[in-house]
C-alpha positions as CSV (number, residue, x, y, z in Angstrom):
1,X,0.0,0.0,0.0
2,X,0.7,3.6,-0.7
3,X,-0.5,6.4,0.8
4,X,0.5,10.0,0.1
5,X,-0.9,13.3,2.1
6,X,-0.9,16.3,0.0
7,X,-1.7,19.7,1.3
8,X,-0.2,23.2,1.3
9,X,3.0,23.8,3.7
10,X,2.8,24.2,7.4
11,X,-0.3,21.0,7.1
12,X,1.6,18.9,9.1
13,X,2.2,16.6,6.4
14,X,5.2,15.2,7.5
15,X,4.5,14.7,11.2
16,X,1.0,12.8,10.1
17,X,2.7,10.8,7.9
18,X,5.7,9.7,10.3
19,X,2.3,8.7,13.0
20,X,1.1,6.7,10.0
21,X,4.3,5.1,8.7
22,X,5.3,3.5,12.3
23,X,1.8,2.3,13.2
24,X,1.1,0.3,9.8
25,X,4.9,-0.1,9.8
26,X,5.8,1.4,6.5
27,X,8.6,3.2,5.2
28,X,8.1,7.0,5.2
29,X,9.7,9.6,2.8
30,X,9.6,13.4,2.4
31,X,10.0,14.5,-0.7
32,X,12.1,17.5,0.2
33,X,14.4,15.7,2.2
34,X,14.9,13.3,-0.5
35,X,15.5,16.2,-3.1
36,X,18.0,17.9,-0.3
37,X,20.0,14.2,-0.3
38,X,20.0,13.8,-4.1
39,X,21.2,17.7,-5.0
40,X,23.5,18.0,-1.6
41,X,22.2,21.3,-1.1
42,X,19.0,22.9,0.8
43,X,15.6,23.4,-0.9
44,X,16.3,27.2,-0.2
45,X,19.8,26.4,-2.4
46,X,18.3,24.8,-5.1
47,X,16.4,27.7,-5.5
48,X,18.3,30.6,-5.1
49,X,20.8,28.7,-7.1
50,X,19.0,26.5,-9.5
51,X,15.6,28.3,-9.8
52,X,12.0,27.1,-8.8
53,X,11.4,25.1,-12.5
54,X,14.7,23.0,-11.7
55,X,13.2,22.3,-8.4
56,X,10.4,21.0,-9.6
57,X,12.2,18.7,-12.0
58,X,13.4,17.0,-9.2
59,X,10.3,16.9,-7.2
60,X,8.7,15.2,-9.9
61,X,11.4,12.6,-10.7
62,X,11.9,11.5,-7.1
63,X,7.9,11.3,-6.7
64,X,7.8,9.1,-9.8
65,X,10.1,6.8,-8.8
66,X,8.8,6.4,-5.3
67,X,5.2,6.0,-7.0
68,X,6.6,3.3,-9.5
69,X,8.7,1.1,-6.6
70,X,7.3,-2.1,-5.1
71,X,7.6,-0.7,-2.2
72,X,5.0,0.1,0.2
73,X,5.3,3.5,1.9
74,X,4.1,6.9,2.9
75,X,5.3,10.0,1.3
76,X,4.7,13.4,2.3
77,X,5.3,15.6,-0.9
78,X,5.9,19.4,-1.3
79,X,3.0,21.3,-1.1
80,X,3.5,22.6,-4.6
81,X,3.8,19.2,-5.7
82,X,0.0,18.5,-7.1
83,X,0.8,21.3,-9.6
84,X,2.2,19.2,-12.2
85,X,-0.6,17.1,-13.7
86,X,1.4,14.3,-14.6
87,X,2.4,13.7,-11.2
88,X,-1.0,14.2,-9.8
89,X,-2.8,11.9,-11.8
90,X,0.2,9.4,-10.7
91,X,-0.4,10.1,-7.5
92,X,-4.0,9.5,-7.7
93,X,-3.5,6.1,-9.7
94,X,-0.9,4.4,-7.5
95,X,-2.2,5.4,-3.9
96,X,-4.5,6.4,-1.3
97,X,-4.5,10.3,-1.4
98,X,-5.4,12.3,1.8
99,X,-5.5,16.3,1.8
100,X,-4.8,18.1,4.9
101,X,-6.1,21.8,4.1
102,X,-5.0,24.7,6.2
103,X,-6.0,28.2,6.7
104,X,-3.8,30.8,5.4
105,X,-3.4,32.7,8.7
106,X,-2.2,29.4,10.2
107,X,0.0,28.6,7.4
108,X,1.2,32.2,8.3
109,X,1.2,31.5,12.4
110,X,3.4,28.1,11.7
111,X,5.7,29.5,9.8
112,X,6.8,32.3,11.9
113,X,7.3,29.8,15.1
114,X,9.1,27.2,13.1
115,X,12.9,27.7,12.1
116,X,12.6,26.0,8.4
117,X,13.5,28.3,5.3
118,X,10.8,28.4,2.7
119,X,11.2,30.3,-0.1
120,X,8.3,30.7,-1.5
121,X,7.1,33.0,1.8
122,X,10.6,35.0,1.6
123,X,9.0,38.1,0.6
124,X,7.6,41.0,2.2
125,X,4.0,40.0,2.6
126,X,3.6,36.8,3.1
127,X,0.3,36.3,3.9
128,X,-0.4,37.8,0.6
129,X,1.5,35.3,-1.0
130,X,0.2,32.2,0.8
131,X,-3.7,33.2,-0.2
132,X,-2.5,33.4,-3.5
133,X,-0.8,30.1,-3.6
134,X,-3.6,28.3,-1.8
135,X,-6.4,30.0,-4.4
136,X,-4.0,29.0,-6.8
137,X,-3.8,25.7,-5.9
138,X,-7.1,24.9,-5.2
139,X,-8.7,23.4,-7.8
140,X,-5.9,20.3,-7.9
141,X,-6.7,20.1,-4.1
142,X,-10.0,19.6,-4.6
143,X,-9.1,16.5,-7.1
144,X,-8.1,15.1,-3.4
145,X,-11.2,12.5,-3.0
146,X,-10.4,13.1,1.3
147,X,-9.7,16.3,3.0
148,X,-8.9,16.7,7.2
149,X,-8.8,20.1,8.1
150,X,-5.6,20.5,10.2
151,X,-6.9,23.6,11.5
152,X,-9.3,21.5,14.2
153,X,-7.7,18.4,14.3
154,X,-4.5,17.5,15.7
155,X,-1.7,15.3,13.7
156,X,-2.5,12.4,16.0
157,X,-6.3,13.3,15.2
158,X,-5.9,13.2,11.6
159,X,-3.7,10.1,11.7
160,X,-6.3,8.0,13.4
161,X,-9.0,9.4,10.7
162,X,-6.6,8.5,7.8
163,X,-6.3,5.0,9.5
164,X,-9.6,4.3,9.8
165,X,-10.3,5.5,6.3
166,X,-7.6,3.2,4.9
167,X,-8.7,-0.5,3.1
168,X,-7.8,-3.0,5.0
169,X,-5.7,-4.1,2.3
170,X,-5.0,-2.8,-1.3
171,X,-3.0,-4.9,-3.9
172,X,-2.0,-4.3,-7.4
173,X,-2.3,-6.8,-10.0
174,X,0.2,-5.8,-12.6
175,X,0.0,-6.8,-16.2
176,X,3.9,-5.9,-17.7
177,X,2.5,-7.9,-20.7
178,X,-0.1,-5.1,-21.3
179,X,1.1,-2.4,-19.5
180,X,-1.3,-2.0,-17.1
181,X,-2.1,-2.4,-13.6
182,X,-5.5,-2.8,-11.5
183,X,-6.1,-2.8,-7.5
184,X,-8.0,-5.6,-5.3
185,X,-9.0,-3.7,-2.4
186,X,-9.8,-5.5,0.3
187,X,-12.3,-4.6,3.8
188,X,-13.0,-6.7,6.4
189,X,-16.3,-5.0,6.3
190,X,-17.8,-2.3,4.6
191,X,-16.2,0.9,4.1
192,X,-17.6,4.0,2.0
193,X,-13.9,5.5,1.5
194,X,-13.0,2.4,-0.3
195,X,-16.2,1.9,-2.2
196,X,-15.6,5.3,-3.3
197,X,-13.4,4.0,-5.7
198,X,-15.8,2.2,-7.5
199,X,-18.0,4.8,-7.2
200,X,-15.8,7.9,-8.8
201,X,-15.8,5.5,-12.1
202,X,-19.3,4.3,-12.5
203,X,-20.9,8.4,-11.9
204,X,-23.0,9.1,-14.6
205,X,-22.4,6.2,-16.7
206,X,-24.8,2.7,-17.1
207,X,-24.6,-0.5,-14.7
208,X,-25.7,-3.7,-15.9
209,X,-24.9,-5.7,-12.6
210,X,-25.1,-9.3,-13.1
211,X,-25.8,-10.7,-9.3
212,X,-26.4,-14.0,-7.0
213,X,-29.7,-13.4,-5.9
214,X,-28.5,-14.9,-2.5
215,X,-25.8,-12.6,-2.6
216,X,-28.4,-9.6,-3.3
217,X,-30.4,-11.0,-0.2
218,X,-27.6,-11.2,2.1
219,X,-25.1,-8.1,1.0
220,X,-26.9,-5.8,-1.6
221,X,-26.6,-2.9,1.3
222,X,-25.5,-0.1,1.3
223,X,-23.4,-0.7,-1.8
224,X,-26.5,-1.3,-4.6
225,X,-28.0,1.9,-3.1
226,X,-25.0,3.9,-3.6
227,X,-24.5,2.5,-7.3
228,X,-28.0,3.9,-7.5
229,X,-27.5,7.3,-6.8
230,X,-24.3,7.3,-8.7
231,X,-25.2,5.6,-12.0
232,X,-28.1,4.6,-14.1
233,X,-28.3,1.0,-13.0
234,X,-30.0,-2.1,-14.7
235,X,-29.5,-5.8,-12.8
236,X,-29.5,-9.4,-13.8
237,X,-30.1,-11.5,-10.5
238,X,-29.3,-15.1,-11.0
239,X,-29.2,-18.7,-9.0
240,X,-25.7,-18.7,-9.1
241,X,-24.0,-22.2,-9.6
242,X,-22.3,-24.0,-13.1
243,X,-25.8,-24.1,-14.6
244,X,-25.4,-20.4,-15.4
245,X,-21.9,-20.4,-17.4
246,X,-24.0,-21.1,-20.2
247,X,-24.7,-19.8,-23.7
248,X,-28.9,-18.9,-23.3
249,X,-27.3,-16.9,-20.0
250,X,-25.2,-15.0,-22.4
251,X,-27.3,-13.8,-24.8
252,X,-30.1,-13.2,-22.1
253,X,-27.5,-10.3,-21.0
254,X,-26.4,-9.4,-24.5
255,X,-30.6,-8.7,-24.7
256,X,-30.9,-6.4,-22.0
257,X,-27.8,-4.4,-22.8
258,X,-29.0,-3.9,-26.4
259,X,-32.3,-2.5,-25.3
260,X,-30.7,-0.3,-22.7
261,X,-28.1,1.1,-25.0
262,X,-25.0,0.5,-23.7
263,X,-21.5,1.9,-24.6
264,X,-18.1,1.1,-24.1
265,X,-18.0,3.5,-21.7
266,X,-20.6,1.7,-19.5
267,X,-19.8,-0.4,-17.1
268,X,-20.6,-4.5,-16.3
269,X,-20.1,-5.2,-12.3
270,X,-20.0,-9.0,-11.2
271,X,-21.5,-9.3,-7.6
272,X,-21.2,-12.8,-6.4
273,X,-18.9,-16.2,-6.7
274,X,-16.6,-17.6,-9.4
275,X,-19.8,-18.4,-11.8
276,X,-20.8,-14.7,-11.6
277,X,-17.5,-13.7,-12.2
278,X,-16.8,-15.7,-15.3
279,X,-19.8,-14.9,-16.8
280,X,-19.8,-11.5,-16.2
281,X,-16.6,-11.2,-17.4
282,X,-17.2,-13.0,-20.4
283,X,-20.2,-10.6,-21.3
284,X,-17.8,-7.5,-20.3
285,X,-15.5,-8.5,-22.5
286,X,-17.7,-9.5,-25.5
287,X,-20.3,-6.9,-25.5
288,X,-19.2,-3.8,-28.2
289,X,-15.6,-5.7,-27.9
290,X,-15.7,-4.5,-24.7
291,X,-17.6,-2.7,-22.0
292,X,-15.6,-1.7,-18.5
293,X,-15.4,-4.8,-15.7
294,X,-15.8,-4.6,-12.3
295,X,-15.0,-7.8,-10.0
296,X,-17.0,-7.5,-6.3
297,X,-16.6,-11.9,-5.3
298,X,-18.2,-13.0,-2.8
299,X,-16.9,-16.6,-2.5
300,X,-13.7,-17.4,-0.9
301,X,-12.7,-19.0,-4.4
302,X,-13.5,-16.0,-6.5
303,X,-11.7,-13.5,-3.4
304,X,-8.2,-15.4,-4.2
305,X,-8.3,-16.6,-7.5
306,X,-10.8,-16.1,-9.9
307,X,-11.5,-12.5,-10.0
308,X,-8.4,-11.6,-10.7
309,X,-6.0,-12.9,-13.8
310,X,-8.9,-11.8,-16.6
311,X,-10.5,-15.6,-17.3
312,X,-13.7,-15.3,-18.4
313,X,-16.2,-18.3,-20.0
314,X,-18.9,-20.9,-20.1
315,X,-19.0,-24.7,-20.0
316,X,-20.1,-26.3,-23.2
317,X,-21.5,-29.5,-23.6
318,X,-20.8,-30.2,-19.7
319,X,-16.7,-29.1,-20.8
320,X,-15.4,-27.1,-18.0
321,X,-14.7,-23.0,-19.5
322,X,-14.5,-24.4,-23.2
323,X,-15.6,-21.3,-24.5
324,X,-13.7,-17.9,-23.2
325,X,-11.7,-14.5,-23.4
326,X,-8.9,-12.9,-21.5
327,X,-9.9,-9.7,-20.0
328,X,-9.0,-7.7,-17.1
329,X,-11.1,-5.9,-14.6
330,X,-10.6,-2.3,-13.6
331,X,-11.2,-3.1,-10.2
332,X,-11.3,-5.7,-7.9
333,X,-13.0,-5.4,-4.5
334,X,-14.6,-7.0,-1.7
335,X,-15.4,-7.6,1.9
336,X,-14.3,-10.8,3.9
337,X,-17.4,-10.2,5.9
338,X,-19.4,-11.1,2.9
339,X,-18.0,-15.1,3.5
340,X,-20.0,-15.0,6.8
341,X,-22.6,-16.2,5.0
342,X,-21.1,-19.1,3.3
343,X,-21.6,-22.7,3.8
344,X,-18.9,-24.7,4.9
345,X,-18.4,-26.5,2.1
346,X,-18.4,-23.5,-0.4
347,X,-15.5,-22.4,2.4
348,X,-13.4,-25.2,1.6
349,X,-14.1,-25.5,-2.4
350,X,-12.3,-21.7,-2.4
351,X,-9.7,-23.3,-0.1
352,X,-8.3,-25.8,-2.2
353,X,-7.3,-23.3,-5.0
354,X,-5.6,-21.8,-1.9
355,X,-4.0,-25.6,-1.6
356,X,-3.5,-25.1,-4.6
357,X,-1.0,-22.0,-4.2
358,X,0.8,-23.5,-1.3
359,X,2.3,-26.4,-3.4
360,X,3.5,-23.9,-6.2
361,X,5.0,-21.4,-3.6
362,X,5.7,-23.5,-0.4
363,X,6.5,-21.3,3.0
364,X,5.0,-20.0,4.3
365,X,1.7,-20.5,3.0
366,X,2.2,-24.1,3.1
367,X,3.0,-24.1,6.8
368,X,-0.2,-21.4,7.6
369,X,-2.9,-23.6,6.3
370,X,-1.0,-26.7,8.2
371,X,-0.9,-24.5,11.5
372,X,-4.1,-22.8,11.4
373,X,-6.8,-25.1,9.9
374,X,-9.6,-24.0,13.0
375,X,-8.6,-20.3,12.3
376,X,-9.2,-20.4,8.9
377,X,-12.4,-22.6,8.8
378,X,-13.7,-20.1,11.1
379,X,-13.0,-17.4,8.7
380,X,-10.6,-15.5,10.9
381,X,-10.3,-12.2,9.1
382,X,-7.2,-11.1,10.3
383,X,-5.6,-15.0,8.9
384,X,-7.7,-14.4,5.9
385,X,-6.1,-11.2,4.8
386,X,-2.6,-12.7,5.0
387,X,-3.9,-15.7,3.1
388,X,-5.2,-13.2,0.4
389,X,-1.7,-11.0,0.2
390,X,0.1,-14.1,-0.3
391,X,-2.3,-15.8,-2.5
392,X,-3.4,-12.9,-5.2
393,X,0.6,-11.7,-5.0
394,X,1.4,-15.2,-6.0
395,X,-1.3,-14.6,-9.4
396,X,0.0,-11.3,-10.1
397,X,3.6,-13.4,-10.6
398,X,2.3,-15.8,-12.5
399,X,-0.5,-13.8,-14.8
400,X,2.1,-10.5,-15.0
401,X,3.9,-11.4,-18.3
402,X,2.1,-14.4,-19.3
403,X,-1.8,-13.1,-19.7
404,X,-2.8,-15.6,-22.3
405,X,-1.6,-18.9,-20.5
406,X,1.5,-19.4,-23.0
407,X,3.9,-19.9,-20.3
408,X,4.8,-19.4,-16.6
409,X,0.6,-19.2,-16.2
410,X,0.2,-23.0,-17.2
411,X,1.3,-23.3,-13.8
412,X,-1.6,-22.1,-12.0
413,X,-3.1,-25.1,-14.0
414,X,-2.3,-27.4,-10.8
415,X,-4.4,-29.9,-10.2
416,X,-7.5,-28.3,-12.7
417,X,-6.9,-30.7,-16.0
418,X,-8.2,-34.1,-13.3
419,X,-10.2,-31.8,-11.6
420,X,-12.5,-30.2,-14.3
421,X,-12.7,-33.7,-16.0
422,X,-14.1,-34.9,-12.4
423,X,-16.7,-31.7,-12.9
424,X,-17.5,-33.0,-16.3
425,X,-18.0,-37.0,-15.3
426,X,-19.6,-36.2,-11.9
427,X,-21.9,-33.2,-14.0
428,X,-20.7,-30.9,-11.3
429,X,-22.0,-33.0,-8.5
430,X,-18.5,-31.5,-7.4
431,X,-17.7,-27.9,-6.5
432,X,-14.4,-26.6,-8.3
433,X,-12.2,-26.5,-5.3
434,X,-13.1,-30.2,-4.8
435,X,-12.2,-31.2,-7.9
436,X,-9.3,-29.4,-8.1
437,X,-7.8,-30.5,-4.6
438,X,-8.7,-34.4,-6.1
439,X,-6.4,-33.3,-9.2
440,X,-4.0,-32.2,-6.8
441,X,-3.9,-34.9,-4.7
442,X,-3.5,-37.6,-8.3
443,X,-0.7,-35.2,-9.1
444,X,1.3,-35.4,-5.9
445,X,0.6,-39.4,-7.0
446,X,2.3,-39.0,-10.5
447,X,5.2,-36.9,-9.3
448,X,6.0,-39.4,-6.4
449,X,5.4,-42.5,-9.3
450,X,7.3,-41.1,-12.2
451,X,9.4,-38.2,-11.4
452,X,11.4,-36.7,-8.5
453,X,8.7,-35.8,-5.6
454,X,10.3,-37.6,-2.3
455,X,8.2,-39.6,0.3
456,X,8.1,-36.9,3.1
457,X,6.8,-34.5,0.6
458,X,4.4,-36.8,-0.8
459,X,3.1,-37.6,2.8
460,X,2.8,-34.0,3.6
461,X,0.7,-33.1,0.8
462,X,-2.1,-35.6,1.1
463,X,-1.7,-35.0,4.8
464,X,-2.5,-31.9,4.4
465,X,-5.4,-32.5,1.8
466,X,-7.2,-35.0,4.4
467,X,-6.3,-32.7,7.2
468,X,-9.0,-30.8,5.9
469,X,-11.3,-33.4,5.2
470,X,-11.2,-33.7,1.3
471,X,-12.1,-36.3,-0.9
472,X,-9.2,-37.9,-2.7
473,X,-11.1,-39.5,-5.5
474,X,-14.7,-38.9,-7.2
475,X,-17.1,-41.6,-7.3
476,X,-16.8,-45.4,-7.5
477,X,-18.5,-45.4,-10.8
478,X,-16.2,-42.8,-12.2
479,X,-14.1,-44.7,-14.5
480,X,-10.5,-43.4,-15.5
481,X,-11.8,-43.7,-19.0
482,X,-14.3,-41.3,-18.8
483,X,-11.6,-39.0,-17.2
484,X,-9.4,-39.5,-19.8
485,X,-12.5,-38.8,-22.5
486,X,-13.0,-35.2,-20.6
487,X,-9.4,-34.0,-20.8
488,X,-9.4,-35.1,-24.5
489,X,-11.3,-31.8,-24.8
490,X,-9.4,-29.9,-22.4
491,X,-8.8,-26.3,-23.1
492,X,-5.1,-26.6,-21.8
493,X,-4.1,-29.2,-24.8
494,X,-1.8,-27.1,-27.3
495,X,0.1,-28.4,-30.1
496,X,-0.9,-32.0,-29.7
497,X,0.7,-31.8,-26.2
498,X,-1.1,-32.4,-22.9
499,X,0.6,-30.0,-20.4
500,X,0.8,-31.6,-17.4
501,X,2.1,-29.2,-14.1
502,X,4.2,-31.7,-11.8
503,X,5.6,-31.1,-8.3
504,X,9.0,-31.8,-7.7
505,X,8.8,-30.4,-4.1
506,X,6.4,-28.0,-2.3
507,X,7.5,-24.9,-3.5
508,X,8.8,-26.1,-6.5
509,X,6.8,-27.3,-9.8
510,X,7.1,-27.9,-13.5
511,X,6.0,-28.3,-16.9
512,X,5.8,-31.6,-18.4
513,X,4.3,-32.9,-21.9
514,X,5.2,-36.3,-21.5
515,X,1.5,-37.5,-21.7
516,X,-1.1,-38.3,-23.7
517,X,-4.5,-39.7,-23.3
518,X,-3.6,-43.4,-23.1
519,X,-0.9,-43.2,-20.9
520,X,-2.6,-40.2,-18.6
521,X,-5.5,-43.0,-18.7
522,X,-3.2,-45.8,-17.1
523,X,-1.7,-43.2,-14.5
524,X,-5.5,-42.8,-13.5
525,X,-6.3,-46.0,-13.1
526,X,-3.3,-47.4,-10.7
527,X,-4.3,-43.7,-8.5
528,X,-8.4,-44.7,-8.9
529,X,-8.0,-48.6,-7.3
530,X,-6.4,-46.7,-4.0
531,X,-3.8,-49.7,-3.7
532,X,-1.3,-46.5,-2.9
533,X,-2.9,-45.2,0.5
């Protein structure tokens, strides 16, 4: 997270920002003392010396490259900084922006009692000179979506306000491939300064929201009332579930945005699980060859995996996402208070893509799900926001430069090629995690068989899988020939090659194509008879 507090000099900037930086244990950085260090000389130097356009120079470059860093921080910039509107719109892209505004006759009072040289008040009336600054100023202030006035509140008042007005978490999901970026912002429960966000890009545009109607019963306040007043709004409620990733779906919502007139300016918003989520993403991204995607999940699945990345689709002829785009959201956000409501078992099916990421990146993931399995099943939301930094930092590495699934991405493919064939046999009698953590658990199998995954590790995986009560294999009826017929038409099959993600430790995995429907068939059938356990 970034956060940066703007505002005109004498604020208290600095001070509020050094409160903020130690209590969510960031780094924090003043702009002018950075400038000071990189030109060896005082801001009053640069200057007299170098002249006010030089300074700013400067400013901007050492803002930019704080802005740009993975680094998470608070920076406390000049107050003449928001001038330039490249960095401002910077500033309001990469962070959360606070203003602290100040009266001029304080900015005047400060000054005089503090011993720091500003140059911009050297002249013979100052006060003159700061209400000309502020007015001028003060239209880029007002681009500020938060203001504290620093006039009634002290710096330890402001920094509990800022605090409070802070997401719980906020994540970027970087797309170098692309050259873009989108935040996941993350509450435990609801908070209007975050949903501002979304709000600030739907005003004045359409809203078809595509919804779980349990979801809507459950969570649809205050956030549908707000889209309301912000947006002309239209709304889709479904019976969420893999019955809806369907074709008639599709076109129903392709109907109603036709007859409301939609442009690629409006918006689609996805309010519920992973099935709302691909659809709505599939219609986002269809629809004019494009409308604008917003991702609100609601399931602990679609939270940590499938909201973010840009998969969209619909099963076809009971084929698991057989028909589907690549397309990014502008914004991911959601509550963990909105998994209250979940069953249990729709809190494990989003746990086993979470499995899922602890094989591929070991510690210390791997350890917090084996440590803290009554913690997480009781959706502890303090646990639950280190499982998500982990988790949707792990997709950001692995969807960054590899959108399309040419690549590094295969990887997230773990487990899925047994598990959406299980779907497809069992016609989804099976949620997705299920399935998935059943793919994971033949793949441990393989790797131990045929390739380099040792005993303990082995042992520590299924452990792990039946620590949390999952089922290793689908039904007794389910033949490995059927299997082997469903990942026939699996999506993942390129160039005649069945890409096949094998573990060679936790933590570590690869790529193999050594397979092929016959001998992927066999595999199956020596893990289905159980002789291994």
């Amino acid at each position: 997270m970034k956060i940066v507090l703007t505002g005109f000099m004498t604020a208290g900037k600095t001070t509020v920002g050094k409160i903020i930086a130690e209590k969510k244990n960031l780094s924090f950085y003043d702009s002018d003392d950075l400038i000071e260090a990189r030109e060896k000389m005082s801001i009053e130097d640069i200057f007299t010396i170098k002249g006010e356009e030089y300074f700013r120079k400067i400013e901007k470059e050492v803002i930019a490259e704080l802005l740009d860093s993975d680094e998470e921080l608070v920076l406390a910039p000049g107050g003449g900084a928001i001038l330039n509107d490249e960095l401002r719109k910077l500033m309001l892209k990469k962070a959360e922006n606070f203003c602290l505004d100040v009266s001029p006759e304080e900015v005047l009072r400060r000054n005089e009692n503090e011993d720091i040289i500003r140059p911009l008040l050297e002249v013979d009336n100052p006060l003159a000179k700061i209400n000309s600054l502020i007015e001028e100023r003060k239209k880029y202030y007002q681009e500020i979506p938060v203001h504290f006035d620093s006039d009634q509140h002290s710096a330890a008042e402001i920094a509990e306000l800022i605090l409070a007005e802070l997401p719980d978490q906020n994540l970027k999901i970087e797309i170098k491939a692309q050259d873009s970026s989108y935040p996941v912002l993350i509450d435990k429960t609801f908070k209007k300064s975050s949903f501002k966000k979304i709000l600030e890009r739907i005003k004045g545009r359409k809203v078809f929201l595509l919804a779980d109607q349990i979801v809507m019963g459950n969570h649809a306040e205050p956030i549908i009332s707000l889209i309301e007043d912000n947006s002309e709004l239209v709304s889709l409620e479904l019976e969420a579930g893999e019955q809806i990733k369907d074709l008639k779906y599709l076109e129903k919502a392709y109907n109603i945005l036709y007859e409301n007139n939609f442009t690629r300016s409006d918006y689609v918003i996805a309010f519920g699980g992973g099935t709302i989520g691909d659809l709505g993403g599939l219609i986002a991204s269809t629809y004019l060859r494009g409308l604008k995607l917003i991702q609100m999940p609601t399931t602990l699945i679609s939270q940590l995996d499938s909201s973010v990345g840009g998969k969209t689709a619909v099963n076809f002829r009971d084929t698991k996402n057989l028909i589907g785009t690549f397309y990014q959201a502008e914004i991911v956000y959601y509550q963990l208070q909105w998994l209250d409501t979940l069953e249990k078992r729709e809190i494990k099916s989003g746990l086993g893509e979470v499995i899922k990421y602890a094989i591929l990146g070991g510690s210390p993931l791997f350890e917090l799900l084996k440590d803290n399995k009554e913690r997480i099943l009781k959706l502890d939301k303090n646990i639950l926001l280190d499982i998500s930094k982990i988790s949707l930092q792990m997709k950001d590495y692995y969807v960054s430069e590899d959108v399309k699934d040419k690549g590094l991405r295969k990887k997230l493919n773990l487990g899925h090629s047994f598990g959406h064939a299980v779907e497809g046999a069992e016609k989804f009698k099976y949620k997705h995690g299920e399935a998935v953590v059943m793919g994971i658990a033949f793949t441990a199998f393989l790797s131990h068989k045929i390739g380099d995954l040792k005993q303990k590790a082995f042992e520590q995986i299924i452990d792990l899988i039946q620590d949390f009560e999952y089922q290793l294999f689908p039904s007794e009826n389910i033949e490995a020939a059927v299997l082997a017929s469903y990942i026939a038409h699996d999506k993942k099959i390129s160039d005649n090659k069945m890409w096949w993600v094998l573990i060679n430790d936790i933590g570590n995995t690869y790529l193999s194509d050594r397979f092929d429907h016959k001998n992927i068939q066999k595999y199956m059938e020596e893990y289905l008879c159980k002789k291994w356990l």
